[in-house]
PAFI-893053 format. One record per atom (N, C-alpha, C, O): residue in one letter; x, y, z. Coordinates in steps of 0.2 Angstrom, whole numbers, plus 5000, padded with zeros to 4 digits. Atoms other than C-alpha are relative to their C-alpha. Layout:
N
AXYZ/...
This chain:
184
X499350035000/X488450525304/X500350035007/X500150095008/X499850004992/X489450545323/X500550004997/X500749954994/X499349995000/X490950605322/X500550025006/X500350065010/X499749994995/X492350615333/X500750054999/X500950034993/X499449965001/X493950745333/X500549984999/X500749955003/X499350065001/X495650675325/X500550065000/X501050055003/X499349975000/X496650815322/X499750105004/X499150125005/X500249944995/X496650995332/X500550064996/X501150044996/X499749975002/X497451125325/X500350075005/X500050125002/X499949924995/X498051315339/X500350004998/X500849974997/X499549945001/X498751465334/X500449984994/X500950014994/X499450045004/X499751365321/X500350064996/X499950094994/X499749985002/X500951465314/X500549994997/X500849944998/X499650005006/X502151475301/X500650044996/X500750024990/X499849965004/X503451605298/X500949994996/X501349954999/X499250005003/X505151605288/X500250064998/X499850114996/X499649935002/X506451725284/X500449984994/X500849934993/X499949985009/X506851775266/X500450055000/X500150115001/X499649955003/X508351885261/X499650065005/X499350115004/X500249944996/X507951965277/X499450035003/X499450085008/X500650005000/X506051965276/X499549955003/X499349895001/X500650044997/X504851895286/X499649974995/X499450014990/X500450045003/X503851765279/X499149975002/X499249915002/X500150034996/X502051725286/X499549944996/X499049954993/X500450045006/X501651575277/X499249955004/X498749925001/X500650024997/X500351505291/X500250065007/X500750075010/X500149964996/X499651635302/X499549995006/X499050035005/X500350014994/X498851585317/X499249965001/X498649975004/X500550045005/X497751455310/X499749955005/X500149915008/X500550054994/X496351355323/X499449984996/X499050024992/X500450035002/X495351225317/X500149945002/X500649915002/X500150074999/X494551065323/X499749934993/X499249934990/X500550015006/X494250935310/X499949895003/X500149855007/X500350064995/X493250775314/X500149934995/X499949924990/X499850075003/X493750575311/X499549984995/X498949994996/X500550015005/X492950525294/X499850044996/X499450024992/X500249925005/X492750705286/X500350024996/X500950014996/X499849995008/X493050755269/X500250075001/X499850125003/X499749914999/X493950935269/X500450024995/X500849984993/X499549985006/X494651035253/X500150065002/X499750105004/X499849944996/X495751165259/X500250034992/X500750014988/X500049965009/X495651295242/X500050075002/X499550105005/X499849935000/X496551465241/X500450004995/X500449954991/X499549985007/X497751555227/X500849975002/X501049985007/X499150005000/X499751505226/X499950035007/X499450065008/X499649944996/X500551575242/X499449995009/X499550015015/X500550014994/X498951535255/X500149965004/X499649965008/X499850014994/X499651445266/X500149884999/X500349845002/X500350055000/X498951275259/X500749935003/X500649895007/X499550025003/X500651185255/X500349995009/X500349935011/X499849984995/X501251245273/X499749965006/X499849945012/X500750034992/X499651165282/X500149935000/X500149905005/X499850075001/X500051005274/X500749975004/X500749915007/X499650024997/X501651005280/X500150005007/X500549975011/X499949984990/X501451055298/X499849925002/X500149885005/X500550064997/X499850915299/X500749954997/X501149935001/X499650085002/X500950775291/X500949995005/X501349965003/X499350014998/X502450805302/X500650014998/X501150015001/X499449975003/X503650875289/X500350055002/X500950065001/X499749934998/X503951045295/X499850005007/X499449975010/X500549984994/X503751125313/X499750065000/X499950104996/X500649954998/X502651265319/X500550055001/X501050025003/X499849944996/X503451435324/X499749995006/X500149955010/X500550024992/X502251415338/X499149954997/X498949934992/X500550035001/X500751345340/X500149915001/X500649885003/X500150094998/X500051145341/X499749964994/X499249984991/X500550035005/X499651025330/X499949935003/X500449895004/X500250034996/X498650885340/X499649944993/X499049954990/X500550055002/X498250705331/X499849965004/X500249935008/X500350064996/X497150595340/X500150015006/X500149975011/X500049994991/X497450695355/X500850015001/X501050045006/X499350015001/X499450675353/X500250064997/X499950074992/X499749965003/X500450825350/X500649984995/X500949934997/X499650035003/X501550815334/X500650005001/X500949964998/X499250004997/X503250865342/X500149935003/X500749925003/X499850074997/X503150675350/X500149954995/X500349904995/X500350065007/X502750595334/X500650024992/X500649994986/X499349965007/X504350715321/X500349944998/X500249914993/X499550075002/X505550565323/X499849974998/X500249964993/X500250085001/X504650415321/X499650044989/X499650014983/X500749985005/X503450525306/X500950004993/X500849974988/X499549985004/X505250575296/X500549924999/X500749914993/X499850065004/X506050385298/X499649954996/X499949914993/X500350045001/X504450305292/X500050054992/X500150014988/X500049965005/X504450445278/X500649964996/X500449944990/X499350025004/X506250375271/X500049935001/X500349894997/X499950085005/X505850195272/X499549974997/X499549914996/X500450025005/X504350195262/X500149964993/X500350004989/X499950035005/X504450055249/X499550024994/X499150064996/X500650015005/X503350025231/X500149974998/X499949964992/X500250085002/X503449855230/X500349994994/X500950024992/X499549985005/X503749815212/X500250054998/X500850064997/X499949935002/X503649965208/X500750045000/X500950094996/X499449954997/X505250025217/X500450024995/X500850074995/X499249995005/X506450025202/X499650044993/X499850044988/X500549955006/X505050135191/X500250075002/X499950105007/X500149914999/X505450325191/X499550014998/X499249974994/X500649995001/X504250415191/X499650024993/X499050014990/X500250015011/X504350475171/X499849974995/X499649984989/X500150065005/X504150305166/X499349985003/X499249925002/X501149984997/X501950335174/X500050024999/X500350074999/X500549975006/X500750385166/X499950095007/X500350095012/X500249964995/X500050545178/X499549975006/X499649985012/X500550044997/X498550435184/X500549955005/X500449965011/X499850054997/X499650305189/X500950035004/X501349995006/X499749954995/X500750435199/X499850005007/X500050005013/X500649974992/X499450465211/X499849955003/X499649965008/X500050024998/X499150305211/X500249975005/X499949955010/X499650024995/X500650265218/X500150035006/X500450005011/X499849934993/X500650415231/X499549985005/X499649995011/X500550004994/X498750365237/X500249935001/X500149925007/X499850074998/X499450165238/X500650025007/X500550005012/X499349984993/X501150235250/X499750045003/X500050035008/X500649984996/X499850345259/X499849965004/X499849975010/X500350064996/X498950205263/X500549955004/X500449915009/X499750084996/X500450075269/X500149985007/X500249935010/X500150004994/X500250105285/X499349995003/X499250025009/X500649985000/X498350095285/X499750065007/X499450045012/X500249934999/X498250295290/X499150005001/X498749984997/X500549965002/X496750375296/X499750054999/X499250075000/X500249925005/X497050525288/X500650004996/X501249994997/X499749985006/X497550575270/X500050044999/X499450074999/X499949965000/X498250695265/X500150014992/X500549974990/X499950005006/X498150745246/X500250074997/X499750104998/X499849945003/X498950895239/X499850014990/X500149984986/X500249995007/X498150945222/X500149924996/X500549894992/X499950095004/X497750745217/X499849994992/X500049954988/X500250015009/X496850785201/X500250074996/X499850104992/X499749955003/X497950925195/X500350014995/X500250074993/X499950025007/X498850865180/X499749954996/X500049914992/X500550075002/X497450735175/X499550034995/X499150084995/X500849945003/X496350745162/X499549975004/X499549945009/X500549994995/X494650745167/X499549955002/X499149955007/X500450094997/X494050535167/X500649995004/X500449965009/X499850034993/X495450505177/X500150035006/X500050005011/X500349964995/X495450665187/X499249975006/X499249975012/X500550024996/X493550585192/X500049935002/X499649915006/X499650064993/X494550415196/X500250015005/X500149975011/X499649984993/X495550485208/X499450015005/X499349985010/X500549974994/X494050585215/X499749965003/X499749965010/X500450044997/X493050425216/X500649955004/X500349935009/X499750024997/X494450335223/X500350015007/X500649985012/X499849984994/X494850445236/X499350015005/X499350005011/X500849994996/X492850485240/X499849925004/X499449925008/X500350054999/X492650295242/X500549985006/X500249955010/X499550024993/X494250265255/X499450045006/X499150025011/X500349964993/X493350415265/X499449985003/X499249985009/X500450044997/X491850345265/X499849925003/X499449915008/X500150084998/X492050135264/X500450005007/X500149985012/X499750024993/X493450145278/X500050055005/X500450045010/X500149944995/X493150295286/X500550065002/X500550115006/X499449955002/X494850405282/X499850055001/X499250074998/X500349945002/X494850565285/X500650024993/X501250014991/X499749975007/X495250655269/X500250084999/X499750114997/X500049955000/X496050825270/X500650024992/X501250014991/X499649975004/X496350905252/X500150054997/X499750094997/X500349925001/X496951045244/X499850004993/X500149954990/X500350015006/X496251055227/X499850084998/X499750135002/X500249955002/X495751185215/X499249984996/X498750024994/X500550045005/X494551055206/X499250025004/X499250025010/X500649974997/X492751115210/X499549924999/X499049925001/X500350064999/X492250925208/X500349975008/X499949935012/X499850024992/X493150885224/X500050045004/X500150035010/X500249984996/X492651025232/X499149995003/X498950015008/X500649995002/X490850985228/X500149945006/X499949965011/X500150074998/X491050805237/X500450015007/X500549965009/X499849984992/X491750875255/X499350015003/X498850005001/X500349994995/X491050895269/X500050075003/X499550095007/X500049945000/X491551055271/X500650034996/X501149994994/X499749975002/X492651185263/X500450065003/X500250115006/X499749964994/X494151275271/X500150064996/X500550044992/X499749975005/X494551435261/X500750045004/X500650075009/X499349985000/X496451495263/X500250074997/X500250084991/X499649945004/X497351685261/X500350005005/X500149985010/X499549964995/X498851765267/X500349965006/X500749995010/X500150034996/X498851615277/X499950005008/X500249995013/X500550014994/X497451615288/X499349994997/X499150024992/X500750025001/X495851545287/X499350064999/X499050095003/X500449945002/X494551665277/X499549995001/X499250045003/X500550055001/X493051545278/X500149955002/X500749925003/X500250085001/X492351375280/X499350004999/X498950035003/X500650015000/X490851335272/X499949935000/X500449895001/X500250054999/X489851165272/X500249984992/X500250014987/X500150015008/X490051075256/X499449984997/X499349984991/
């Protein structure tokens, strides 16, 4: 399989201040991940994961550092990434809170408004985390099957060791900074 690089990660960084305390929630974080790759980024609470998600998807910025999609630095892309964030629809759905869905059909909604722009890269933040465990390997299989039918990349963080198993590689996460990557 031939792969090409979509997202680029330098030095990325991450810090906040806390009642006075430095925070380093990403600490100088480089990685290359390539168009079509399966990634489960898994550490404890507090490892940065949460943080990495939000740099890549354009919700937070960097202390320092670059986050490069398809070659495009994300400082050019905040604006457009935060009006597109606020006018996402759910169709009928729109007048359903989200109380009134099942767990399964949470996630559905989240991998369906993920997709409205047909993205190619998804981001999953613990997809099969409150699921039990046939629909947990709905999700999986629904998400392994975007990554492979249309070529998405799939970058998740997960604890589930069935969706680590189904990566292509594994990033492991502390203190935030990159401790590992192994192959999956």
């Amino acid at each position: 399989m031939s792969f090409d690089m979509i997202i680029q990660l330098e030095d990325l960084t991450r810090h906040y201040e806390m009642g006075g305390v430095q925070i380093k929630a990403l600490d100088g974080v480089d990685i290359e991940i390539n168009r079509g790759e399966y990634i489960s980024i898994v550490g404890p609470s507090g490892s940065g994961k949460t943080t990495l998600f939000n740099l890549v998807g354009g919700l937070d910025r960097p202390t320092r550092g670059k986050v490069y999609i398809d070659g495009v630095d994300m400082d050019e892309g905040l604006e457009k990434a935060q009006k597109l964030l606020t006018s996402v629809g759910l169709g009928e759905r729109v007048h359903h809170r989200p109380g009134e869905l099942s767990a399964g059909q949470q996630q559905r909604v989240a991998i369906a408004r993920a997709m409205a722009n047909d993205p190619a890269i998804i981001l999953a933040d613990e997809p099969t985390g409150n699921l039990d465990l046939n629909t947990g390997m709905e999700i999986i299989d629904l998400l392994h099957g975007l990554n492979k039918t249309r070529g998405m990349t799939l970058i998740a963080a997960t604890h589930d060791l069935k969706m680590i198993t189904a990566s292509d590689r594994v990033v492991w996460m502390r203190d935030g900074a990159i401790e590992k990557i192994e192959r999956g």
